[in-house]
Backbone as numpy.savetxt, mean C-alpha at the origin, in Angstrom:
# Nx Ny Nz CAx CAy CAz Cx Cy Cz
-2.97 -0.36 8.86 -3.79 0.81 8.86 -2.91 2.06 8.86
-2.20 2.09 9.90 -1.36 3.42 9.61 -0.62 3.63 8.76
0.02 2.61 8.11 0.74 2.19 6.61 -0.35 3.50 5.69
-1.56 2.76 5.85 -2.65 3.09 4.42 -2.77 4.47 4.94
-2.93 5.01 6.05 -3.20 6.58 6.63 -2.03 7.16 6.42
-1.14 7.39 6.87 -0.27 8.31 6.85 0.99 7.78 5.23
0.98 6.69 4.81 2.26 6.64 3.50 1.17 7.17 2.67
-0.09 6.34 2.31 -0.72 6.63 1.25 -2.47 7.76 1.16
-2.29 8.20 2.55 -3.29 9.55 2.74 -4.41 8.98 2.48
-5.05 7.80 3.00 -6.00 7.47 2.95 -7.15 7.88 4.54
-8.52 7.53 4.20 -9.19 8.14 5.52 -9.21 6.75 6.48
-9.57 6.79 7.33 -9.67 5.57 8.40 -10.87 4.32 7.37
-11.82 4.55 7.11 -12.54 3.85 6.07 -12.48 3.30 5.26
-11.52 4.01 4.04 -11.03 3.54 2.82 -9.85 2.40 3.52
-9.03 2.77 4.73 -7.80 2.24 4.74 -8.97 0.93 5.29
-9.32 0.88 6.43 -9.88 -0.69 6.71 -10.79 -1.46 5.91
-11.41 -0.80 5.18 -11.25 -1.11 3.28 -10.49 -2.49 2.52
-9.42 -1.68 2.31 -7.79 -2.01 1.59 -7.42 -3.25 2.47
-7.44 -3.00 3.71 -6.84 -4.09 4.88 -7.73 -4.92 5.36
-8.92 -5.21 5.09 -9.62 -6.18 5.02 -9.57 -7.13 3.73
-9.60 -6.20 2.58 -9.96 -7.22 1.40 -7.76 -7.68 1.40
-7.23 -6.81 1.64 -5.59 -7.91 1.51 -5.62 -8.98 2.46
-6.21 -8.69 3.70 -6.32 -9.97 4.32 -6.82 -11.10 4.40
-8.28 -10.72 3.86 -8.69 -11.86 2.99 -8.51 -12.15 1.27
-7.54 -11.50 0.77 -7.09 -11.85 -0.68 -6.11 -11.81 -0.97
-5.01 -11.46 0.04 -3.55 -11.18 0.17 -3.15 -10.22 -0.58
-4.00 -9.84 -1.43 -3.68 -8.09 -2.10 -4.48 -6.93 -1.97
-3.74 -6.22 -1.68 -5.45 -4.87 -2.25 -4.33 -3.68 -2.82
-5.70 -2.48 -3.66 -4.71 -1.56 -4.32 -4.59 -0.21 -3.40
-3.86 0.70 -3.36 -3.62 1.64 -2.88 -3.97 3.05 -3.48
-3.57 2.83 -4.89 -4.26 3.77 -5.81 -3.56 3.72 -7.00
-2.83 4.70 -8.29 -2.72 4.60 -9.16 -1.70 5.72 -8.97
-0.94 5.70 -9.69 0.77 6.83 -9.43 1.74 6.72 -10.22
2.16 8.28 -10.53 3.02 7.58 -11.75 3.96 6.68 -11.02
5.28 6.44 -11.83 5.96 5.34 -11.86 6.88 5.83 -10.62
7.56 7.28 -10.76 8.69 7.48 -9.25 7.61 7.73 -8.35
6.51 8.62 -7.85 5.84 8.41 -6.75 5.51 6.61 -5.82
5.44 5.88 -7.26 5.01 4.73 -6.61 5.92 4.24 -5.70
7.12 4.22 -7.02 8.11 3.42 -6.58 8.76 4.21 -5.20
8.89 5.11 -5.18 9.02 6.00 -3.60 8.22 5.47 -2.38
6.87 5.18 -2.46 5.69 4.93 -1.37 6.30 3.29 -1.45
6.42 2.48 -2.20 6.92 1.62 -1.84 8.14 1.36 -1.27
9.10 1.74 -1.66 10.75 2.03 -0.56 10.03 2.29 0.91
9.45 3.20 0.90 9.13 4.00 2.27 7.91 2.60 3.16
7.05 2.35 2.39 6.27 1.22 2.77 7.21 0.04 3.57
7.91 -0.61 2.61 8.68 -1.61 3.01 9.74 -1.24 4.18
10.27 -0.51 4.15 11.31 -0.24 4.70 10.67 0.48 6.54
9.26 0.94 6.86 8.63 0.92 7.42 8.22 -0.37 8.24
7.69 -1.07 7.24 7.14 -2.61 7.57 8.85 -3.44 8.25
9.81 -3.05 7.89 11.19 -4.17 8.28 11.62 -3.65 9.72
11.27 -2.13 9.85 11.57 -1.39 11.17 10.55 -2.01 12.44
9.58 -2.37 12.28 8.29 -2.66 13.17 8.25 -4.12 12.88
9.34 -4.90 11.72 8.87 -5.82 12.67 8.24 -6.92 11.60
7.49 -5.98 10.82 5.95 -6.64 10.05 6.61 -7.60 8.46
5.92 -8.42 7.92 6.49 -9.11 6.52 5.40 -8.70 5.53
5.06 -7.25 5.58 4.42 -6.47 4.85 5.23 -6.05 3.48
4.64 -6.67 2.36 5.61 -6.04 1.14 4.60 -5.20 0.02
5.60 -4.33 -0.45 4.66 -3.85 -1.93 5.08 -3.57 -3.19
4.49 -4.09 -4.19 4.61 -4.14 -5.39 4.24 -3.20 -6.08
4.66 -2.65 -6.84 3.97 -1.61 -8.05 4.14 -2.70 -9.20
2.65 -2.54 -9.56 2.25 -3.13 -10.79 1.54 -1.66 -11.88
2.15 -2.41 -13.33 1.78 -1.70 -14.29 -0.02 -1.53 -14.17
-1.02 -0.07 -14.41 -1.93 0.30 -14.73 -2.94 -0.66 -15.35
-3.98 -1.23 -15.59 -4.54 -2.17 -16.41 -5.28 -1.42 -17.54
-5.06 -1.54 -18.61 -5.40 -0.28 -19.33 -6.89 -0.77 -20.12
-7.72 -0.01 -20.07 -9.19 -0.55 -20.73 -10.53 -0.01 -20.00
């Protein structure tokens, strides 16, 4: 939750949202960004998650276009 609130500025709602459906689907999305923002929120994500502890990882995947 605080991952989804404070890296990716989400509200308390949207984030238990996101963290329900990854926990029951082992993924959820965060939003859509270009390519260095992502890849930034992810450094910062992970590297967050290794400090506390957690085996929280994140991927940037390409846009699905259609």
């Amino acid at each position: 939750m605080h991952v989804l609130e404070q890296i990716f500025g989400k509200d308390r709602e949207t984030a238990t949202r996101i963290m329900l459906k990854t926990h029951n689907t082992g993924r959820g999305e965060c939003g859509t960004y270009g390519f260095a923002l992502a890849d930034a929120r992810a450094k910062e994500v992970e590297a967050f998650a290794r400090e506390h502890g957690h085996p929280l990882r994140c991927i940037i995947e390409a846009a699905q276009s259609g």
